[in-house]
C-alpha positions in Angstrom: 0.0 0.0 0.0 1.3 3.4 -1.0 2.5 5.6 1.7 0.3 8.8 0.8 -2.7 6.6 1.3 -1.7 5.6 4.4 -0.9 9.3 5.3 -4.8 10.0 4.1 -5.9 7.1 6.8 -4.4 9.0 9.5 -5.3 12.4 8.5 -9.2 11.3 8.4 -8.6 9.5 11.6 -7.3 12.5 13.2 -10.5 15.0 11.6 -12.9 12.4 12.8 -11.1 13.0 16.4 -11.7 16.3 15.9 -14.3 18.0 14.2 -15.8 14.7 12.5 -16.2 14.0 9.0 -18.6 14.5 6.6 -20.7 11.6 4.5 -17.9 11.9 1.6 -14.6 12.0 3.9 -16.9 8.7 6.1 -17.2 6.6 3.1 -13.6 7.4 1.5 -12.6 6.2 5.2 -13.7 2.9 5.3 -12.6 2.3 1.3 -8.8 2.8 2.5 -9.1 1.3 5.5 -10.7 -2.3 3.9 -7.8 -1.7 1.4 -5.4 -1.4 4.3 -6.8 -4.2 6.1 -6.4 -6.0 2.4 -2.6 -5.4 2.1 -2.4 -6.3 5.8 -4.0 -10.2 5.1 -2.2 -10.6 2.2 1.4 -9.7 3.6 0.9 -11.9 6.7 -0.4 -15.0 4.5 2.9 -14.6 2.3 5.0 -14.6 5.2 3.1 -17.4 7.3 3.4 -19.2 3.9 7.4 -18.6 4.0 7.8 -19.9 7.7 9.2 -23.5 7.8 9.0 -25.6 11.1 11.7 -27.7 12.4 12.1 -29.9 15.4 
């Protein structure tokens, strides 16, 4: 996930804090934060794929 999207996560995340958002700055919201969530899922199933166990 890009870095300027992630910087747009925080910035609603600190407005909501704030002053809230509107219906427009809600919605974009929870679009980057399922695609956050996304990148998140698929980066930990690659590297629980990569992990080998040995006894």
């Amino acid at each position: 996930m890009e870095q300027s999207r992630i910087d747009r996560i925080n910035e609603l995340a600190k407005k909501k804090k704030t002053i809230g958002l509107t219906e427009a700055e809600q919605t974009e919201q929870k679009a980057l934060y399922a695609e956050y969530l996304a990148a998140v899922r698929t980066n930990l199933r690659a590297t629980l794929s990569n992990i080998k166990i040995s006894e």
